[in-house]
C-alpha positions as a printed Julia matrix, in Angstrom:
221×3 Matrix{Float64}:
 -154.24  -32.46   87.28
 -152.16  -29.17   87.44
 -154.26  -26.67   88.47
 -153.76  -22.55   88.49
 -155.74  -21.03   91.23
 -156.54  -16.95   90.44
 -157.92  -14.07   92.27
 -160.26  -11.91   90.94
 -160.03   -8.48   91.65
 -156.72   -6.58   90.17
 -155.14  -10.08   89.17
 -157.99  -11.44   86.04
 -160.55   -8.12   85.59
 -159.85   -4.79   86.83
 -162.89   -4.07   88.82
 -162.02   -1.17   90.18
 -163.89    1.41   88.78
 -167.51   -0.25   89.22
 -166.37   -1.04   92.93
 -165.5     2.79   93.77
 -168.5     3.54   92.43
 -170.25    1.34   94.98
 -168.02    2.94   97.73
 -169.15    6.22   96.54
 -172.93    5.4    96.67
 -172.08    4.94  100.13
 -170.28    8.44  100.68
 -173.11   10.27   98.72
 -175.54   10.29  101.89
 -173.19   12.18  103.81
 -172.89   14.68  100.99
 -169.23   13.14   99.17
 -170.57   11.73   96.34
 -167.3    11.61   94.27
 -165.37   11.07   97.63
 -162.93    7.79   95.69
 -161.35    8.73   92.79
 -161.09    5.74   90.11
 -157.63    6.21   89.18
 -155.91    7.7    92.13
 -157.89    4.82   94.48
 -157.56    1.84   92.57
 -155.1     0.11   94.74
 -157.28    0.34   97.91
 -160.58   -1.07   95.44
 -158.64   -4.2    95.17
 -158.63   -4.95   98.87
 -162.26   -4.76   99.1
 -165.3    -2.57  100.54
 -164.16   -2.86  103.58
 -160.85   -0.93  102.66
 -162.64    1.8   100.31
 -165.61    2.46  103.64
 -161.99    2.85  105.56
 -160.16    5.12  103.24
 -163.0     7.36  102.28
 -163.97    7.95  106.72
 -159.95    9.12  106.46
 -160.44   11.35  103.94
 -163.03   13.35  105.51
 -161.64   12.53  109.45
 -164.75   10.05  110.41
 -163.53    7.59  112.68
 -166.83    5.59  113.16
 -166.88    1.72  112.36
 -170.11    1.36  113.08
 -170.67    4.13  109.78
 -168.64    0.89  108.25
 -170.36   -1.89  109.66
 -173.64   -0.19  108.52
 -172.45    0.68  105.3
 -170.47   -2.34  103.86
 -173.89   -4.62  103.34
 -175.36   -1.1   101.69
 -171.97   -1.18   98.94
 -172.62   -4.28   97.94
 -175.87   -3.83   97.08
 -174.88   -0.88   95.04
 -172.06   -2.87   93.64
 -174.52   -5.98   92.61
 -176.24   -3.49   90.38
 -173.45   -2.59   88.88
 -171.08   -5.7    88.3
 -169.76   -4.76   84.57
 -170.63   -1.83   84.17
 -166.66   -0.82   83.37
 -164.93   -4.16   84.71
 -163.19   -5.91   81.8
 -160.46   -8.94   81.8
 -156.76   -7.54   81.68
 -155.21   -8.01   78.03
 -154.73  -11.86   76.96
 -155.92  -13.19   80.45
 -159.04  -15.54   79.18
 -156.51  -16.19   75.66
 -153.67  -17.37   78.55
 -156.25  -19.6    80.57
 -157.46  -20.96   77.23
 -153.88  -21.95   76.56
 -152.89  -22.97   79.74
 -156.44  -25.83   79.2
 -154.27  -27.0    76.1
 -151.64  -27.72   78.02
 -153.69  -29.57   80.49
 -153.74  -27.21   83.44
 -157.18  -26.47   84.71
 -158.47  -23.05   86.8
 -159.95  -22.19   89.04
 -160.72  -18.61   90.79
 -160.48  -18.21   94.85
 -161.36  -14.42   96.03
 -162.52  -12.74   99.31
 -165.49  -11.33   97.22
 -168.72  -12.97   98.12
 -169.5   -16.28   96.0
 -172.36  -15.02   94.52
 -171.34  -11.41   93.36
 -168.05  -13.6    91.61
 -170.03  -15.95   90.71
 -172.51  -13.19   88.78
 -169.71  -11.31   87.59
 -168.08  -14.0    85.84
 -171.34  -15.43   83.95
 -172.15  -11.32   83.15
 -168.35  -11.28   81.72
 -168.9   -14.66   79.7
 -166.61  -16.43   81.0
 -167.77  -18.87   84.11
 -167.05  -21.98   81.87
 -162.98  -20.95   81.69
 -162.67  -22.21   85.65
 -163.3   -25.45   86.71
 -164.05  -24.07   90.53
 -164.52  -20.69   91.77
 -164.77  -19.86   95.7
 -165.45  -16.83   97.73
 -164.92  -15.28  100.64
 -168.41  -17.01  102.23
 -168.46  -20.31  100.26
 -166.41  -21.84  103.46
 -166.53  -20.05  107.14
 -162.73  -19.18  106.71
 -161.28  -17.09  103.85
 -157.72  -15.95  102.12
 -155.1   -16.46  103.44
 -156.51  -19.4   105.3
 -155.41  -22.52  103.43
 -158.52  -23.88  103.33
 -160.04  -21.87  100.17
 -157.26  -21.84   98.11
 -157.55  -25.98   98.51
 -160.92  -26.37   98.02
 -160.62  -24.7    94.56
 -157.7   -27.0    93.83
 -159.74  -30.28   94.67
 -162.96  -28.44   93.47
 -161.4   -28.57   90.01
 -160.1   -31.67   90.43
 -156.52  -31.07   90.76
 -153.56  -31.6    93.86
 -152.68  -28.93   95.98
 -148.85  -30.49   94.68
 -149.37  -29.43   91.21
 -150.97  -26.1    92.03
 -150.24  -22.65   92.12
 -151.57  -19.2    92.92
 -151.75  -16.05   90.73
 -152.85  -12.7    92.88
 -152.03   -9.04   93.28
 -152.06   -8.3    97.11
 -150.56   -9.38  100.23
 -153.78  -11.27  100.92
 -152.72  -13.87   97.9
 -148.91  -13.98   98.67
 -149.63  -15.51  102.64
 -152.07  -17.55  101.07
 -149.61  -19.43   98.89
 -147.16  -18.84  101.45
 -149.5   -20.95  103.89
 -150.51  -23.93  101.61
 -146.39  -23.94  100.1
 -147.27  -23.61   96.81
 -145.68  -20.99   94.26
 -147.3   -17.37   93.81
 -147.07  -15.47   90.64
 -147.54  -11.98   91.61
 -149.22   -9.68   88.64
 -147.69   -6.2    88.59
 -150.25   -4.34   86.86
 -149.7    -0.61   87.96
 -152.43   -0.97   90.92
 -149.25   -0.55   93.66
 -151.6    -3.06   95.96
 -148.21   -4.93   96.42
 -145.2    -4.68   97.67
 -142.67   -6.55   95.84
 -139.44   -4.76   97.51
 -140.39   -6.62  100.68
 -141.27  -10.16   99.63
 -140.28  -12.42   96.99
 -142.37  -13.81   94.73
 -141.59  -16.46   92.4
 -142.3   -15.13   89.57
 -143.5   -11.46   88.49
 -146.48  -11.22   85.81
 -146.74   -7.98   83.71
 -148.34   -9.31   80.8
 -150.9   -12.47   80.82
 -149.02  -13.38   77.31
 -146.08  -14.95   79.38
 -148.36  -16.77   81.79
 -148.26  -20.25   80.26
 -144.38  -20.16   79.9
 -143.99  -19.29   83.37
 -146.88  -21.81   84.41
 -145.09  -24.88   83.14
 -141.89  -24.08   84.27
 -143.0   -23.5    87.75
 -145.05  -26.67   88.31
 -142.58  -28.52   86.51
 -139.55  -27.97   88.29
Protein backbone atom coordinates (compact mmCIF):
# COMPACT_ATOMS: atom_id res chain seq x y z
CA UNK A 1 0.00 0.00 0.00
CA UNK A 2 1.37 3.56 -0.78
CA UNK A 3 1.36 5.33 2.14
CA UNK A 4 1.87 9.40 2.85
CA UNK A 5 3.35 9.94 6.20
CA UNK A 6 2.51 13.84 7.60
CA UNK A 7 3.57 15.98 10.40
CA UNK A 8 1.38 17.82 12.34
CA UNK A 9 2.32 21.04 13.40
CA UNK A 10 2.81 23.82 10.44
CA UNK A 11 2.53 20.96 7.69
CA UNK A 12 -1.69 19.66 8.26
CA UNK A 13 -3.16 22.41 11.10
CA UNK A 14 -1.53 25.52 11.99
CA UNK A 15 -1.30 25.21 15.67
CA UNK A 16 0.49 27.92 16.36
CA UNK A 17 -1.50 30.28 17.98
CA UNK A 18 -3.03 27.86 20.78
CA UNK A 19 0.70 26.65 21.34
CA UNK A 20 2.09 30.35 22.04
CA UNK A 21 -0.53 30.70 24.14
CA UNK A 22 0.67 27.75 26.22
CA UNK A 23 4.26 29.23 26.06
CA UNK A 24 2.86 32.37 27.34
CA UNK A 25 1.03 30.79 30.36
CA UNK A 26 4.42 29.88 31.14
CA UNK A 27 6.01 33.51 30.83
CA UNK A 28 3.01 35.05 32.78
CA UNK A 29 4.54 33.98 36.32
CA UNK A 30 7.48 35.92 35.75
CA UNK A 31 5.34 38.91 34.86
CA UNK A 32 5.51 38.52 30.51
CA UNK A 33 2.31 37.42 29.92
CA UNK A 34 2.15 38.36 26.18
CA UNK A 35 5.98 37.61 25.98
CA UNK A 36 5.33 35.33 22.13
CA UNK A 37 3.67 37.09 19.69
CA UNK A 38 1.31 34.77 17.41
CA UNK A 39 2.27 36.10 14.20
CA UNK A 40 5.77 37.34 14.53
CA UNK A 41 6.63 33.73 16.52
CA UNK A 42 4.96 31.29 14.54
CA UNK A 43 7.97 29.73 13.03
CA UNK A 44 9.63 28.91 16.41
CA UNK A 45 5.76 27.34 17.65
CA UNK A 46 6.31 24.78 15.04
CA UNK A 47 9.46 23.38 16.56
CA UNK A 48 7.86 22.77 19.77
CA UNK A 49 7.72 23.98 23.59
CA UNK A 50 10.90 23.37 23.99
CA UNK A 51 11.87 26.07 21.29
CA UNK A 52 9.12 28.77 22.43
CA UNK A 53 10.54 28.17 26.67
CA UNK A 54 14.04 28.94 24.63
CA UNK A 55 13.08 31.92 22.62
CA UNK A 56 10.97 33.67 25.16
CA UNK A 57 14.35 33.21 28.21
CA UNK A 58 16.21 35.21 25.03
CA UNK A 59 13.92 37.73 24.87
CA UNK A 60 14.10 38.82 28.32
CA UNK A 61 18.15 37.58 28.78
CA UNK A 62 17.28 34.39 31.17
CA UNK A 63 19.70 31.85 30.55
CA UNK A 64 18.34 29.17 33.00
CA UNK A 65 17.39 25.58 31.62
CA UNK A 66 16.38 24.44 34.58
CA UNK A 67 13.42 27.60 34.25
CA UNK A 68 12.91 25.18 30.95
CA UNK A 69 13.10 21.89 32.31
CA UNK A 70 10.58 23.07 34.99
CA UNK A 71 8.45 24.75 32.72
CA UNK A 72 8.01 22.52 29.56
CA UNK A 73 5.72 19.73 31.58
CA UNK A 74 3.76 23.11 33.00
CA UNK A 75 3.08 24.24 28.84
CA UNK A 76 1.71 21.31 28.07
CA UNK A 77 -0.63 21.24 30.53
CA UNK A 78 -1.73 24.66 29.54
CA UNK A 79 -1.64 23.59 25.98
CA UNK A 80 -3.95 20.28 26.71
CA UNK A 81 -6.58 22.74 27.79
CA UNK A 82 -6.43 24.45 24.99
CA UNK A 83 -5.93 22.06 21.88
CA UNK A 84 -8.44 23.93 19.28
CA UNK A 85 -9.04 26.64 20.61
CA UNK A 86 -7.69 28.57 17.18
CA UNK A 87 -5.87 25.47 15.44
CA UNK A 88 -7.62 24.68 12.15
CA UNK A 89 -6.44 22.34 9.03
CA UNK A 90 -4.61 24.47 6.24
CA UNK A 91 -7.01 25.01 3.10
CA UNK A 92 -7.92 21.60 1.15
CA UNK A 93 -5.59 19.44 3.43
CA UNK A 94 -8.38 16.77 4.82
CA UNK A 95 -10.20 17.32 0.87
CA UNK A 96 -6.35 16.24 -0.49
CA UNK A 97 -6.03 13.19 2.03
CA UNK A 98 -9.61 12.25 1.11
CA UNK A 99 -8.45 12.17 -2.48
CA UNK A 100 -5.27 10.79 -2.10
CA UNK A 101 -7.69 7.42 -0.14
CA UNK A 102 -9.34 7.31 -3.73
CA UNK A 103 -6.42 6.81 -5.24
CA UNK A 104 -5.42 4.15 -2.85
CA UNK A 105 -2.75 5.86 -0.80
CA UNK A 106 -3.33 5.63 2.89
CA UNK A 107 -1.97 8.26 5.88
CA UNK A 108 -0.72 8.37 8.41
CA UNK A 109 0.62 11.32 10.85
CA UNK A 110 4.27 11.00 12.65
CA UNK A 111 5.08 14.24 14.96
CA UNK A 112 7.43 15.01 17.94
CA UNK A 113 4.23 16.14 19.83
CA UNK A 114 3.29 13.74 22.53
CA UNK A 115 0.87 10.78 21.29
CA UNK A 116 -1.76 11.69 23.36
CA UNK A 117 -2.04 15.58 22.92
CA UNK A 118 -2.03 14.47 18.75
CA UNK A 119 -3.95 11.98 19.36
CA UNK A 120 -6.69 14.48 21.29
CA UNK A 121 -6.20 17.08 18.88
CA UNK A 122 -7.05 15.16 15.96
CA UNK A 123 -10.41 13.47 17.44
CA UNK A 124 -11.26 17.40 18.84
CA UNK A 125 -10.59 18.48 14.99
CA UNK A 126 -12.81 15.50 13.60
CA UNK A 127 -10.65 14.02 11.80
CA UNK A 128 -8.69 10.86 13.57
CA UNK A 129 -10.46 8.44 11.08
CA UNK A 130 -8.51 10.30 7.85
CA UNK A 131 -5.01 8.42 9.10
CA UNK A 132 -4.60 4.98 9.25
CA UNK A 133 -1.60 5.44 12.05
CA UNK A 134 -0.56 8.36 13.93
CA UNK A 135 2.76 8.37 16.21
CA UNK A 136 4.35 10.77 18.55
CA UNK A 137 7.23 11.83 19.89
CA UNK A 138 6.75 9.15 23.09
CA UNK A 139 4.83 6.34 21.32
CA UNK A 140 8.52 4.70 20.69
CA UNK A 141 11.76 5.71 22.99
CA UNK A 142 13.33 7.40 19.84
CA UNK A 143 11.71 10.24 17.84
CA UNK A 144 12.07 12.39 14.35
CA UNK A 145 14.49 12.19 12.62
CA UNK A 146 15.21 8.73 13.88
CA UNK A 147 13.96 6.30 11.23
CA UNK A 148 12.24 4.38 13.44
CA UNK A 149 8.86 6.59 13.78
CA UNK A 150 8.48 7.57 10.48
CA UNK A 151 8.43 3.46 9.80
CA UNK A 152 6.30 2.48 12.29
CA UNK A 153 3.56 4.79 10.87
CA UNK A 154 4.25 3.32 7.46
CA UNK A 155 3.76 -0.41 8.68
CA UNK A 156 1.23 0.92 11.32
CA UNK A 157 -0.99 1.75 8.36
CA UNK A 158 -0.16 -1.04 6.62
CA UNK A 159 1.95 0.22 3.92
CA UNK A 160 6.07 -0.26 2.75
CA UNK A 161 8.50 2.09 3.72
CA UNK A 162 9.20 1.62 -0.53
CA UNK A 163 6.01 3.18 -1.43
CA UNK A 164 6.12 5.90 1.19
CA UNK A 165 6.77 9.35 1.55
CA UNK A 166 7.00 12.24 3.98
CA UNK A 167 5.21 15.64 3.96
CA UNK A 168 6.72 18.23 6.80
CA UNK A 169 7.69 21.83 7.29
CA UNK A 170 11.03 21.83 9.31
CA UNK A 171 14.42 20.52 9.21
CA UNK A 172 13.28 17.92 11.73
CA UNK A 173 11.05 16.20 8.72
CA UNK A 174 13.61 16.74 5.85
CA UNK A 175 16.59 14.38 7.90
CA UNK A 176 13.90 12.21 8.66
CA UNK A 177 13.12 11.31 5.07
CA UNK A 178 16.59 11.91 4.37
CA UNK A 179 17.41 8.94 6.90
CA UNK A 180 14.76 6.30 5.88
CA UNK A 181 15.51 7.41 1.70
CA UNK A 182 12.24 8.16 0.99
CA UNK A 183 11.00 11.48 -0.83
CA UNK A 184 10.01 14.71 1.30
CA UNK A 185 7.50 17.17 0.14
CA UNK A 186 8.32 20.25 1.93
CA UNK A 187 5.05 22.66 2.58
CA UNK A 188 5.99 26.33 2.21
CA UNK A 189 3.32 27.91 4.05
CA UNK A 190 4.77 31.41 5.11
CA UNK A 191 5.94 29.94 8.70
CA UNK A 192 9.93 30.49 7.42
CA UNK A 193 10.59 27.17 9.80
CA UNK A 194 12.56 25.99 6.65
CA UNK A 195 15.17 26.61 4.77
CA UNK A 196 14.73 25.68 1.29
CA UNK A 197 17.91 27.76 -0.17
CA UNK A 198 20.05 25.18 1.62
CA UNK A 199 18.49 21.79 0.90
CA UNK A 200 16.58 20.32 -1.77
CA UNK A 201 13.49 18.98 -1.45
CA UNK A 202 11.72 17.02 -3.92
CA UNK A 203 8.99 18.68 -4.28
CA UNK A 204 7.68 22.16 -2.79
CA UNK A 205 3.89 22.27 -1.47
CA UNK A 206 2.14 25.72 -1.36
CA UNK A 207 -1.26 24.66 -1.74
CA UNK A 208 -2.71 21.09 -0.42
CA UNK A 209 -4.86 21.25 -3.90
CA UNK A 210 -1.69 19.97 -5.82
CA UNK A 211 -0.86 17.30 -3.27
CA UNK A 212 -2.34 14.26 -5.02
CA UNK A 213 -0.70 15.21 -8.43
CA UNK A 214 2.54 15.48 -6.89
CA UNK A 215 1.84 12.28 -4.66
CA UNK A 216 1.45 9.93 -7.59
CA UNK A 217 4.08 11.15 -9.53
CA UNK A 218 6.56 10.83 -6.81
CA UNK A 219 5.84 7.25 -5.68
CA UNK A 220 5.40 6.32 -9.10
CA UNK A 221 8.49 7.14 -10.66
Amino acid sequence: MKTVVFDLDGTLADTSADLISAANFCFDSLGYPKLLDCKEDAGVAMRGGRAMLELGCQKIGLNDEQFIQQQYPILLRAYSKSLDKHTQFFPYALDSIRKLQLLGVNSAICTNKPFALAEELMVRLGARHLFQELIGSDTLSSKKPDPAPFIAAVTGSGGSVEQSLMVGDTSTDFDTAKAVGVPIIMVDFGFAGFDFSASNPDAILKSFLDLPEIVIGLLNS
